[in-house]
N, CA, C and O atoms as a Maestro MAE file, in Angstrom:
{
 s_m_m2io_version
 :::
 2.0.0
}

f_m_ct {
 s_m_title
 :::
 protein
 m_atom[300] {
  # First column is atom index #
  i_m_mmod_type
  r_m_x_coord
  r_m_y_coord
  r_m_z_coord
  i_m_residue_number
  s_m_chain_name
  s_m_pdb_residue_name
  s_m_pdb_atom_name
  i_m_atomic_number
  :::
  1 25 30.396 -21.512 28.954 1 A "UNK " " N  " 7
  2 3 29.137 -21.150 29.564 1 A "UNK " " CA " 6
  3 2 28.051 -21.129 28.489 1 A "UNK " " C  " 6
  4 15 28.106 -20.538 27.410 1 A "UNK " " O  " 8
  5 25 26.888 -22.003 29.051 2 A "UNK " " N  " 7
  6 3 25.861 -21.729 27.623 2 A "UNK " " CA " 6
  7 2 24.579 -21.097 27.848 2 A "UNK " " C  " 6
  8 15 23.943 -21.196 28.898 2 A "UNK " " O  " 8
  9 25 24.232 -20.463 26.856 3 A "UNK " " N  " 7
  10 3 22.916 -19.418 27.344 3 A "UNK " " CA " 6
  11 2 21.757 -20.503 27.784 3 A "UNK " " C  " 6
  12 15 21.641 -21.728 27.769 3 A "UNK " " O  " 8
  13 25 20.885 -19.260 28.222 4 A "UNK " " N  " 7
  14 3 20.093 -20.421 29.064 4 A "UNK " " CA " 6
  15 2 18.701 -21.252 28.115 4 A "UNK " " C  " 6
  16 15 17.833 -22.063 28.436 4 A "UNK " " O  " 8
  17 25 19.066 -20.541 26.832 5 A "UNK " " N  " 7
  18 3 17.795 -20.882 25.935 5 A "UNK " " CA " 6
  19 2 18.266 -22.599 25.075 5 A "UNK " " C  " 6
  20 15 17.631 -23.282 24.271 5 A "UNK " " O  " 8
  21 25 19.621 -22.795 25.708 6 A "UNK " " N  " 7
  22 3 19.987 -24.004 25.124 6 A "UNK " " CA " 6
  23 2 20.872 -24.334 23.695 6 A "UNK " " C  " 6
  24 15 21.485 -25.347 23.359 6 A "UNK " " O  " 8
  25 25 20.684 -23.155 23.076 7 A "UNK " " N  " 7
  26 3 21.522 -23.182 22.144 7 A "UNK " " CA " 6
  27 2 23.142 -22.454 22.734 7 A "UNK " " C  " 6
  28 15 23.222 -21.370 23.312 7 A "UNK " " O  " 8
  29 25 23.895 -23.038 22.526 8 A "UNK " " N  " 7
  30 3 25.328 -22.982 22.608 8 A "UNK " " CA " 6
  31 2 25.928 -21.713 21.583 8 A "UNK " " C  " 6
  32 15 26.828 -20.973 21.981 8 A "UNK " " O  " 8
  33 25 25.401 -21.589 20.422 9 A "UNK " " N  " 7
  34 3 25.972 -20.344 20.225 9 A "UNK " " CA " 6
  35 2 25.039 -18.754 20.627 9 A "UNK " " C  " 6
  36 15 25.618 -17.668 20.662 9 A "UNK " " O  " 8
  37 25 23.929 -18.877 20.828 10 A "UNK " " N  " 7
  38 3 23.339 -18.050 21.072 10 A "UNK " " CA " 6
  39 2 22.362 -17.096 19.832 10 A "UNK " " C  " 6
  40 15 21.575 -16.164 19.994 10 A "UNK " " O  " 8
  41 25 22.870 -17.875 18.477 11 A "UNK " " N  " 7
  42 3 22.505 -16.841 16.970 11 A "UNK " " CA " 6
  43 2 20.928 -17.516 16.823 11 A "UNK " " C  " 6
  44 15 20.606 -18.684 17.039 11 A "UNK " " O  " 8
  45 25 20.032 -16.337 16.364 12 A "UNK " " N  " 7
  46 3 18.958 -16.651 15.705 12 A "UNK " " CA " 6
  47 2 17.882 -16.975 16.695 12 A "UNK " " C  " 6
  48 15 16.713 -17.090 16.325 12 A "UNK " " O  " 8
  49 25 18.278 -17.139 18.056 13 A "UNK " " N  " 7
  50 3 17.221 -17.597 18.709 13 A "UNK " " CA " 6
  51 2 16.300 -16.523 19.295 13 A "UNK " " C  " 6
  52 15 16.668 -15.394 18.971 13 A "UNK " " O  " 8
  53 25 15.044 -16.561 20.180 14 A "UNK " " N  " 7
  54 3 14.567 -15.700 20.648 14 A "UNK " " CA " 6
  55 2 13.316 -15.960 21.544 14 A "UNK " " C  " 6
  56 15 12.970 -17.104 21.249 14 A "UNK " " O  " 8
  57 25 12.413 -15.440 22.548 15 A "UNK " " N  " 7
  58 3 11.915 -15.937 23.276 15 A "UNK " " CA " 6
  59 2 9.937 -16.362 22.497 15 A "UNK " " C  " 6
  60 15 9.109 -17.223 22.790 15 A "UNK " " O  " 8
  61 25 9.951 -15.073 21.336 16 A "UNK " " N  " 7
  62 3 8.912 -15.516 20.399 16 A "UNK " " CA " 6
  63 2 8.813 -16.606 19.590 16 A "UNK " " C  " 6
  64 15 9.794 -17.230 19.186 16 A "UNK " " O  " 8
  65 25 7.684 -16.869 19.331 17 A "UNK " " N  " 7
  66 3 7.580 -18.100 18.446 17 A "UNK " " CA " 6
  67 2 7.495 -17.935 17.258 17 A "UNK " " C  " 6
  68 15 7.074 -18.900 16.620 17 A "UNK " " O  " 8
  69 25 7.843 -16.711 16.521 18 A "UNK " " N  " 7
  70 3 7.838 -15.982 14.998 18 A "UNK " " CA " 6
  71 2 8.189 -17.024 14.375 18 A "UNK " " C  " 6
  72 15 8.972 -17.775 14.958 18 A "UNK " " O  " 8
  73 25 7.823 -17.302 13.314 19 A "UNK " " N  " 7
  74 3 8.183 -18.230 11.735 19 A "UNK " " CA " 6
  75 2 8.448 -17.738 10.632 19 A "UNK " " C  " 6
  76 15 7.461 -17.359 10.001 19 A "UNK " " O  " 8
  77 25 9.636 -17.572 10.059 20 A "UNK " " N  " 7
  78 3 8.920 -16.883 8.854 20 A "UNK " " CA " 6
  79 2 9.384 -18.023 7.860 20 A "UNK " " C  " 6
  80 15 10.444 -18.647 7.908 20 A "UNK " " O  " 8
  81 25 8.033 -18.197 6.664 21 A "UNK " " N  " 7
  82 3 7.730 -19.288 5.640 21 A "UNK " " CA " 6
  83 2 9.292 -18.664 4.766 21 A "UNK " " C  " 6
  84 15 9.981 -17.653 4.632 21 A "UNK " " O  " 8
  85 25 9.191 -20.098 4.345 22 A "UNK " " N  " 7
  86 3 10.692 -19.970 3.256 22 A "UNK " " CA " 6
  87 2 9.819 -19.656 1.816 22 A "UNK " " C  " 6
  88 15 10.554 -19.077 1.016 22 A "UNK " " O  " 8
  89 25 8.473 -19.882 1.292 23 A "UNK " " N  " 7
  90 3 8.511 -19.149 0.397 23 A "UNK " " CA " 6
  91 2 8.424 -17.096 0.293 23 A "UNK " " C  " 6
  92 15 8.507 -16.486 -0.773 23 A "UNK " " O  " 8
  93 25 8.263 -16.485 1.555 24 A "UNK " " N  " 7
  94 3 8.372 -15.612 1.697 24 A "UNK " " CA " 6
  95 2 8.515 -15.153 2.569 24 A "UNK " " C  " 6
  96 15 7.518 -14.889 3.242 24 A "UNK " " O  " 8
  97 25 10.285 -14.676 3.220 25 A "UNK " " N  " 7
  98 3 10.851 -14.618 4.248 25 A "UNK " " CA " 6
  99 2 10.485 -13.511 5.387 25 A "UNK " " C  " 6
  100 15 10.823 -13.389 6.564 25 A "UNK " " O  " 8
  101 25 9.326 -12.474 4.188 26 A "UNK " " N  " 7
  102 3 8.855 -11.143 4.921 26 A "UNK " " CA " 6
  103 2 7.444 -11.282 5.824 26 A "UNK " " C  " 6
  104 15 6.987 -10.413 6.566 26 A "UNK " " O  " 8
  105 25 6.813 -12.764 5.529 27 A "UNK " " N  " 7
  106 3 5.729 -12.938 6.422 27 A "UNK " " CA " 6
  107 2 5.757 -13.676 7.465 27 A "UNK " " C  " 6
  108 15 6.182 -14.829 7.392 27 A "UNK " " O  " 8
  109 25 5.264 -13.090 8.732 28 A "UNK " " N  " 7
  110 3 5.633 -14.138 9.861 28 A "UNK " " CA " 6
  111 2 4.390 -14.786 10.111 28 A "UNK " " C  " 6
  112 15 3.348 -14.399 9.582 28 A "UNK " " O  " 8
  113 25 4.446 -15.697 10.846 29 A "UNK " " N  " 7
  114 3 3.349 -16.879 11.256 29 A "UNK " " CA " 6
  115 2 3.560 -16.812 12.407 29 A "UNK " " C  " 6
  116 15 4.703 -16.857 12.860 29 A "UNK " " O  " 8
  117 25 2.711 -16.714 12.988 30 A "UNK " " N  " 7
  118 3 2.387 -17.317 14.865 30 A "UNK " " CA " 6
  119 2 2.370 -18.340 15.225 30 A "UNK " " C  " 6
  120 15 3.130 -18.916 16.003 30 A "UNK " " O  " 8
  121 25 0.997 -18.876 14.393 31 A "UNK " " N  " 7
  122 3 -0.009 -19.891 14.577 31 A "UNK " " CA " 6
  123 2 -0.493 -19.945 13.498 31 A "UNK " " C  " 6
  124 15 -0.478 -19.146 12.561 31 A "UNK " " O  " 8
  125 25 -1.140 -21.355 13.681 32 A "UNK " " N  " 7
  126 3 -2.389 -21.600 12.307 32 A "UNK " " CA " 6
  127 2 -3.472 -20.842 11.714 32 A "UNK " " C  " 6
  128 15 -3.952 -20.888 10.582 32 A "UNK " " O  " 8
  129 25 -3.771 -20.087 12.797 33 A "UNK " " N  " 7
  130 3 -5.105 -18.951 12.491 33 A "UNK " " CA " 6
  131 2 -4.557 -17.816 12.387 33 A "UNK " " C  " 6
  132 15 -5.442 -17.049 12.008 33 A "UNK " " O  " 8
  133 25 -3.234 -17.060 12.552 34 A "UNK " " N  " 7
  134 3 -3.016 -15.934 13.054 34 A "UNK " " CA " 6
  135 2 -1.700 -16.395 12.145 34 A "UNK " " C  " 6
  136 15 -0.805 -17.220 12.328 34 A "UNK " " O  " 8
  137 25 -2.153 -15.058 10.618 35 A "UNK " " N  " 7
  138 3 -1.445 -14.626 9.825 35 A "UNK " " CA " 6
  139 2 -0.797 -13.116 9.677 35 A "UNK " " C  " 6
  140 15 -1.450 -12.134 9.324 35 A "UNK " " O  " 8
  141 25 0.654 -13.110 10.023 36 A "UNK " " N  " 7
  142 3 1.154 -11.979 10.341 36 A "UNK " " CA " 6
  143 2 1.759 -11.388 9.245 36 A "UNK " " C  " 6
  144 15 2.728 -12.028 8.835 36 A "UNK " " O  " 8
  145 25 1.388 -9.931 8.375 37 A "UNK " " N  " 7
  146 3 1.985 -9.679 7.305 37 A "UNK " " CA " 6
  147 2 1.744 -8.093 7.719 37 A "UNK " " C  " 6
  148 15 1.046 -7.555 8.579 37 A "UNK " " O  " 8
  149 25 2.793 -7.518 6.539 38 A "UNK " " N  " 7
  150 3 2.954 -6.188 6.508 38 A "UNK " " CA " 6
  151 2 2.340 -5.164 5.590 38 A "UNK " " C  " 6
  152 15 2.691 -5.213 4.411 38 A "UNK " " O  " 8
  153 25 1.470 -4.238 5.960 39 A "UNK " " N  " 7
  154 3 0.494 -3.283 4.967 39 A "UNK " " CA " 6
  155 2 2.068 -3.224 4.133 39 A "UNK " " C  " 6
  156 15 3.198 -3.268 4.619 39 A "UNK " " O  " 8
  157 25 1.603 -3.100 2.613 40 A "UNK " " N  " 7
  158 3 1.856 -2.450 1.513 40 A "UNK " " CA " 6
  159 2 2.364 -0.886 1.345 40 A "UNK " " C  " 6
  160 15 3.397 -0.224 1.248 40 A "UNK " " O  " 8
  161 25 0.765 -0.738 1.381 41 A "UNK " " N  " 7
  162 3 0.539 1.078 2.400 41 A "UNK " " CA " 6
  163 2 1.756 1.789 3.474 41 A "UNK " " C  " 6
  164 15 2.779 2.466 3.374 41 A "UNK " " O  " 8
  165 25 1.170 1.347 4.219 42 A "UNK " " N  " 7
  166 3 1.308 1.841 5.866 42 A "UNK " " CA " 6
  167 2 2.656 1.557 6.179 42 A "UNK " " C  " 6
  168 15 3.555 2.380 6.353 42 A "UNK " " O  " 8
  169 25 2.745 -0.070 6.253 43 A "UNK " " N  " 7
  170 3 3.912 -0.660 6.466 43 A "UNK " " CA " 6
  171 2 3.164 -1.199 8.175 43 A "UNK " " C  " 6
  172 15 3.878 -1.542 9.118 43 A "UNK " " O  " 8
  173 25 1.967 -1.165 8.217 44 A "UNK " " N  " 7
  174 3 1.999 -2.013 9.684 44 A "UNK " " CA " 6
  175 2 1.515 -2.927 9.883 44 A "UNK " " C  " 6
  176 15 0.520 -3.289 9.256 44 A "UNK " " O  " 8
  177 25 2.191 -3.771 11.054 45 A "UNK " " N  " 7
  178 3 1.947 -5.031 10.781 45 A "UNK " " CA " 6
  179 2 0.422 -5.812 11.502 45 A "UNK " " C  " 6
  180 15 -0.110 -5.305 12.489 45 A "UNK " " O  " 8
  181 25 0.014 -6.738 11.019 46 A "UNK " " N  " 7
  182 3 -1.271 -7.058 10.912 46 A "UNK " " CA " 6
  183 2 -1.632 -8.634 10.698 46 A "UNK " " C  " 6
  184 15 -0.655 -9.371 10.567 46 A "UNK " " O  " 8
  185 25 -2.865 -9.209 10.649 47 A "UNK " " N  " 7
  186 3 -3.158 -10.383 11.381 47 A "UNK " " CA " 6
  187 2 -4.368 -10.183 9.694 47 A "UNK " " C  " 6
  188 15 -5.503 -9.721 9.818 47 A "UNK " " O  " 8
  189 25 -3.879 -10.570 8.479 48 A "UNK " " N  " 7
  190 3 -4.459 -11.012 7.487 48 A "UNK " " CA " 6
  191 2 -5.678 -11.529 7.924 48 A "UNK " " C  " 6
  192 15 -6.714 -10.974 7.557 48 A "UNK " " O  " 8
  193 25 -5.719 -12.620 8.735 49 A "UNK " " N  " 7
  194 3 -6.876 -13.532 8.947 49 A "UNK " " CA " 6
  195 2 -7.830 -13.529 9.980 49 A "UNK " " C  " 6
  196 15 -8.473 -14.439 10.504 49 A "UNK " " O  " 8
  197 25 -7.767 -11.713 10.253 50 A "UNK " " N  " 7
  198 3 -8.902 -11.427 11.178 50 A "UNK " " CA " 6
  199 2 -9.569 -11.275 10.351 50 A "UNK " " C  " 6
  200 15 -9.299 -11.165 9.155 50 A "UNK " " O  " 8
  201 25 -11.322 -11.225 11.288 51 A "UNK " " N  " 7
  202 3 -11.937 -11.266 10.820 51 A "UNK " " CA " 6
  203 2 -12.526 -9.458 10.172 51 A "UNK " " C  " 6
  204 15 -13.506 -8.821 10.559 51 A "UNK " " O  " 8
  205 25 -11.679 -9.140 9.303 52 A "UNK " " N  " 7
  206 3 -12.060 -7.599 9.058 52 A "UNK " " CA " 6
  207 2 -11.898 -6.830 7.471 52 A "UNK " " C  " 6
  208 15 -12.013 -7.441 6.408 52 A "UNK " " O  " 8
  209 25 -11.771 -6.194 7.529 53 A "UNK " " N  " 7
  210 3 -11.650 -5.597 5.509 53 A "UNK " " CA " 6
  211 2 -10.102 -6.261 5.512 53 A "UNK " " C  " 6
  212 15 -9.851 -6.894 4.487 53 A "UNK " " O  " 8
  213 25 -9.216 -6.217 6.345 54 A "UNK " " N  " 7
  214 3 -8.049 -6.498 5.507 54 A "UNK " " CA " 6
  215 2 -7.876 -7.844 4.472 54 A "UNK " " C  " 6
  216 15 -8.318 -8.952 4.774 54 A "UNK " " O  " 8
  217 25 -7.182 -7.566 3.245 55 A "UNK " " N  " 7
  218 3 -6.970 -8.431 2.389 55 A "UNK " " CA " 6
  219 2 -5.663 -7.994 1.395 55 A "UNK " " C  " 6
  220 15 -4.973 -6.978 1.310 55 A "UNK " " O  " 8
  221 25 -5.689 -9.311 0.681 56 A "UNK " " N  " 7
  222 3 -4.247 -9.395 0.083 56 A "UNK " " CA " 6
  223 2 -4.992 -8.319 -1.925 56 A "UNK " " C  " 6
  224 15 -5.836 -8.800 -2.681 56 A "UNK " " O  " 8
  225 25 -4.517 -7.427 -2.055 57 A "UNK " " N  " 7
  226 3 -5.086 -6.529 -2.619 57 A "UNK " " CA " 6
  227 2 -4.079 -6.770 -3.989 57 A "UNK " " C  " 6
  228 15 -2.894 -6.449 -3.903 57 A "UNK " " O  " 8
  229 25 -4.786 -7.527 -5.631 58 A "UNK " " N  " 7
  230 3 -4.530 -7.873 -6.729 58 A "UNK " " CA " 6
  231 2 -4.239 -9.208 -6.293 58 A "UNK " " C  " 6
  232 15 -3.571 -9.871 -7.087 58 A "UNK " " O  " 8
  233 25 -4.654 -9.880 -4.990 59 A "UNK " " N  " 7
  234 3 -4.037 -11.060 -5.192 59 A "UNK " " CA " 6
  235 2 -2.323 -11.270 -4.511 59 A "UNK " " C  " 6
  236 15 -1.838 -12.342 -4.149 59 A "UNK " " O  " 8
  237 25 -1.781 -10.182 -4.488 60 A "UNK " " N  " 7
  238 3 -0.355 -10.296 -4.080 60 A "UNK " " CA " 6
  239 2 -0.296 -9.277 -3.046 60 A "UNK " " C  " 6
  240 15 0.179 -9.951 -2.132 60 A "UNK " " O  " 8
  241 25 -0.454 -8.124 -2.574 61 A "UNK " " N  " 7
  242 3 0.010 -7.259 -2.108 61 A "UNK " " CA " 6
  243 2 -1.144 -7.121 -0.552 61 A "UNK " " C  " 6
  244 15 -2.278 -6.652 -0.651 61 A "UNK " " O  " 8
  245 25 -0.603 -7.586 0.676 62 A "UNK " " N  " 7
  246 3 -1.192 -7.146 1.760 62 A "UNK " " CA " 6
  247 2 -1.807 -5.568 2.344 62 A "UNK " " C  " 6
  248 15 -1.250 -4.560 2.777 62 A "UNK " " O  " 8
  249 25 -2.920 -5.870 2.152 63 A "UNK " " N  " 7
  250 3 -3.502 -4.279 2.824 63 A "UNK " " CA " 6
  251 2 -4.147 -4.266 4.194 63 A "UNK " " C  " 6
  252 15 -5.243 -4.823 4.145 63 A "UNK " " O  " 8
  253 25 -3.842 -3.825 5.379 64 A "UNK " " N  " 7
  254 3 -3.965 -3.802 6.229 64 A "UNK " " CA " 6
  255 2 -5.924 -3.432 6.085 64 A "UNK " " C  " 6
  256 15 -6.538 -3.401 5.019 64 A "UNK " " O  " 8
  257 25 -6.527 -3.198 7.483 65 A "UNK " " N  " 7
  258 3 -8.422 -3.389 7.401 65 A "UNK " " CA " 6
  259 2 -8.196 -1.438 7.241 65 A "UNK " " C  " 6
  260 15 -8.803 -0.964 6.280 65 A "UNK " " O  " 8
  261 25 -7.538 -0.607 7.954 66 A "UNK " " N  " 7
  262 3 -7.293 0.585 7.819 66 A "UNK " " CA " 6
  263 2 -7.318 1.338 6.236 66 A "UNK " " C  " 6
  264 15 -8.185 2.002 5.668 66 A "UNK " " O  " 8
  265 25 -6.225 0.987 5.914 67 A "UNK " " N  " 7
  266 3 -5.717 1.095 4.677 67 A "UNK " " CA " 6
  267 2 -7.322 0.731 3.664 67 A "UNK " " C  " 6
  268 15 -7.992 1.445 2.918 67 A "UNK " " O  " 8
  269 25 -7.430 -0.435 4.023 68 A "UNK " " N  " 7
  270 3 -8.363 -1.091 2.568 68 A "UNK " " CA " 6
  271 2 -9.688 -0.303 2.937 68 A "UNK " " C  " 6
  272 15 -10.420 -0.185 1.954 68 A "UNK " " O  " 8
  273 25 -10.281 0.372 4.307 69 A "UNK " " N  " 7
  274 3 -10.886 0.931 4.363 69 A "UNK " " CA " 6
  275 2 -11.380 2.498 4.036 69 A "UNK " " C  " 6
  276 15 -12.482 2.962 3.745 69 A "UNK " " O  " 8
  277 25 -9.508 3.352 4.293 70 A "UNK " " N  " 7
  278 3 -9.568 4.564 3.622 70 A "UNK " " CA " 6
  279 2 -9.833 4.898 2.562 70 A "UNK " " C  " 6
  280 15 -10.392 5.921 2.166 70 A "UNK " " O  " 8
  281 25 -9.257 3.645 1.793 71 A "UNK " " N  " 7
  282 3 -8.603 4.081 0.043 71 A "UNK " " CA " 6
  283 2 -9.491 3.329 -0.554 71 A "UNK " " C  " 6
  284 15 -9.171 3.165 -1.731 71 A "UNK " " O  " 8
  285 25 -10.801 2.613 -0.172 72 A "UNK " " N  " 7
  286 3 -12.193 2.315 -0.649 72 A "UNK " " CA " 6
  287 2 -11.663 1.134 -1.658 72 A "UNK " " C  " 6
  288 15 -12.239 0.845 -2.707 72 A "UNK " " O  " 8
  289 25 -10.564 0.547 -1.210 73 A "UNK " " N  " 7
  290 3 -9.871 -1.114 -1.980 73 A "UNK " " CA " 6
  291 2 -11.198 -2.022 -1.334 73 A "UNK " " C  " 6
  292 15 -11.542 -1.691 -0.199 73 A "UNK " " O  " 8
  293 25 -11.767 -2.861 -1.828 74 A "UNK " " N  " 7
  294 3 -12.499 -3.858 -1.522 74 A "UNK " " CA " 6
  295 2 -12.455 -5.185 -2.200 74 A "UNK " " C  " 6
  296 15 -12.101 -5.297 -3.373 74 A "UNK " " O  " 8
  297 25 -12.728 -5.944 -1.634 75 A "UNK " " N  " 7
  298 3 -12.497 -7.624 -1.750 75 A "UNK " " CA " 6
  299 2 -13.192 -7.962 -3.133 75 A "UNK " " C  " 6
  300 15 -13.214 -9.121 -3.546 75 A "UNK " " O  " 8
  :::
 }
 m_bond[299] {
  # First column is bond index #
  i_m_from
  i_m_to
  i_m_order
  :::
  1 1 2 1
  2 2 3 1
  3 3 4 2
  4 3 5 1
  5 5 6 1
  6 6 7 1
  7 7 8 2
  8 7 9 1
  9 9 10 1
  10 10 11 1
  11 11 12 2
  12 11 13 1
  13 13 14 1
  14 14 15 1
  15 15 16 2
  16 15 17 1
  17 17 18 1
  18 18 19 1
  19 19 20 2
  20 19 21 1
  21 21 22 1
  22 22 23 1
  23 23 24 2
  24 23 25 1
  25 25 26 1
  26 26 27 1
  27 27 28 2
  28 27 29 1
  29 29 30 1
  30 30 31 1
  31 31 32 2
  32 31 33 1
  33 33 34 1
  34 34 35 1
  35 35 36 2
  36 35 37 1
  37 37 38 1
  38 38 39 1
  39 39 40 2
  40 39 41 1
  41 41 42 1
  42 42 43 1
  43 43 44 2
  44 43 45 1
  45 45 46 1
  46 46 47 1
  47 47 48 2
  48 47 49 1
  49 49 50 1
  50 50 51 1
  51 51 52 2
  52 51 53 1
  53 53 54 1
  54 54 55 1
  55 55 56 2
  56 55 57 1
  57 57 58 1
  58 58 59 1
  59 59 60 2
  60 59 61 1
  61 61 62 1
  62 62 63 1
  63 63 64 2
  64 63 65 1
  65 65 66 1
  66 66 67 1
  67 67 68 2
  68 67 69 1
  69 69 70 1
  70 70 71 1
  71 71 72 2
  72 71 73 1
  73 73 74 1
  74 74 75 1
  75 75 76 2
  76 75 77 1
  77 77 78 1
  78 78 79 1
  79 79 80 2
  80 79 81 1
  81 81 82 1
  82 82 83 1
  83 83 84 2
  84 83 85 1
  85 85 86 1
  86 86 87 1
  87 87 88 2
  88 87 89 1
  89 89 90 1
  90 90 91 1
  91 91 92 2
  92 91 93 1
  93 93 94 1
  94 94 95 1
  95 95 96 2
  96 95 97 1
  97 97 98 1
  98 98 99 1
  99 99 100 2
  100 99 101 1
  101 101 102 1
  102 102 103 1
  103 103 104 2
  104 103 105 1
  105 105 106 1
  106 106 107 1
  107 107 108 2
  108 107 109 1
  109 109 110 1
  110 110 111 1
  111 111 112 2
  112 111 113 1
  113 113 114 1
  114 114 115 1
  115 115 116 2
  116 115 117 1
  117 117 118 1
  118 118 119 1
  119 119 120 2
  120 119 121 1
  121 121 122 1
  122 122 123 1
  123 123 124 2
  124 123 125 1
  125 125 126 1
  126 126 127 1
  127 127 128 2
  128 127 129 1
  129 129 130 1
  130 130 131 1
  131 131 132 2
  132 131 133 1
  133 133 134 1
  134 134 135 1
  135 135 136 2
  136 135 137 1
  137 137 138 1
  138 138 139 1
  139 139 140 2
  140 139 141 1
  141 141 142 1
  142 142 143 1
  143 143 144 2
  144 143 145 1
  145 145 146 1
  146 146 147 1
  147 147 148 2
  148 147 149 1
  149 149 150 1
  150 150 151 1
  151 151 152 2
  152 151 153 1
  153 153 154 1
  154 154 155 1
  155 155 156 2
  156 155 157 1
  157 157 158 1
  158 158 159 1
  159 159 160 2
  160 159 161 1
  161 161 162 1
  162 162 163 1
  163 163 164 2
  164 163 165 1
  165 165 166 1
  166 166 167 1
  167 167 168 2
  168 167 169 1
  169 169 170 1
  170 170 171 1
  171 171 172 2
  172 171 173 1
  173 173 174 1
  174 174 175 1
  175 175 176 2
  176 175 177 1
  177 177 178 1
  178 178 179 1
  179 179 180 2
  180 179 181 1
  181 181 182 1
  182 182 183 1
  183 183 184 2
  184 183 185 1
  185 185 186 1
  186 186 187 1
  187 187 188 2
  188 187 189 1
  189 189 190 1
  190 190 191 1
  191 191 192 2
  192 191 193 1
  193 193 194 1
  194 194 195 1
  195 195 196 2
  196 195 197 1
  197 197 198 1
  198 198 199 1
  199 199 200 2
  200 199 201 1
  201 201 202 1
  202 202 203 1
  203 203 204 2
  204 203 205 1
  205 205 206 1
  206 206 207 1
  207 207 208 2
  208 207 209 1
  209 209 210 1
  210 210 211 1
  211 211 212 2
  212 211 213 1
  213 213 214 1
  214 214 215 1
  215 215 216 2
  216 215 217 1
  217 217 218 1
  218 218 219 1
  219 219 220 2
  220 219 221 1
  221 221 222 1
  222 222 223 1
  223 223 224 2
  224 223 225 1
  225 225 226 1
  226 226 227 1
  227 227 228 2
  228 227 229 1
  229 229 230 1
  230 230 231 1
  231 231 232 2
  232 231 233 1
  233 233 234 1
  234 234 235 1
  235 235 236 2
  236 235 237 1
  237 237 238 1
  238 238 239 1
  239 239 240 2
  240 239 241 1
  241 241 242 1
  242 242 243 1
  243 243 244 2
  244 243 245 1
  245 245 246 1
  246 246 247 1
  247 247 248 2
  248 247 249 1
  249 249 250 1
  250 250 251 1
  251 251 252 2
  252 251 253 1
  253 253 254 1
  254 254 255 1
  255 255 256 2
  256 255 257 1
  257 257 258 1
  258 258 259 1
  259 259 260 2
  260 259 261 1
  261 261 262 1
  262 262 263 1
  263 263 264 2
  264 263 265 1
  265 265 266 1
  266 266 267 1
  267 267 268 2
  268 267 269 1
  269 269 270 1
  270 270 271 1
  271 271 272 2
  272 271 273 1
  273 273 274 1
  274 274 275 1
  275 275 276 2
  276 275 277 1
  277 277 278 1
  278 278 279 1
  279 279 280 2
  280 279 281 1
  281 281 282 1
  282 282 283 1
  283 283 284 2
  284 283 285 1
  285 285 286 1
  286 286 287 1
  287 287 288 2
  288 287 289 1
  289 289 290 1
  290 290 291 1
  291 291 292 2
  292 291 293 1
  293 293 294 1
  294 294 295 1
  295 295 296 2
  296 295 297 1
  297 297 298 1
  298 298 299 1
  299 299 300 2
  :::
 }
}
């Protein structure tokens, strides 16, 4: 009997379209515009490439628009 998503064993699959890049297995991708990463901080997850304070803080480390707004981090 095979599941109905088409894969025969059933591992790894799922009804989202999550990606996560092989150079860094902890960020997911949606889409082209819509960058999904995890506050540093907080730990919540967030859309880098809205249009808002959040940014990648030294260059490496994701800060959610919350976060970069409390703790007066700016671009």
């Amino acid at each position: 009997m095979e599941p109905e998503n088409g894969n025969p064993c059933g591992v790894g699959t799922s009804d989202s379209e999550t990606v996560y890049t092989r150079d860094n297995p902890g960020i997911e991708e949606t889409s082209d515009d819509e960058k999904i990463e995890e506050c540093f901080i907080c730990h919540k997850k967030f859309n880098i490439n809205a249009d808002d304070s959040s940014h990648y803080h030294y260059g490496k480390y994701p800060m959610c628009s919350y976060c970069s707004d409390f703790y007066g981090f700016y671009r």
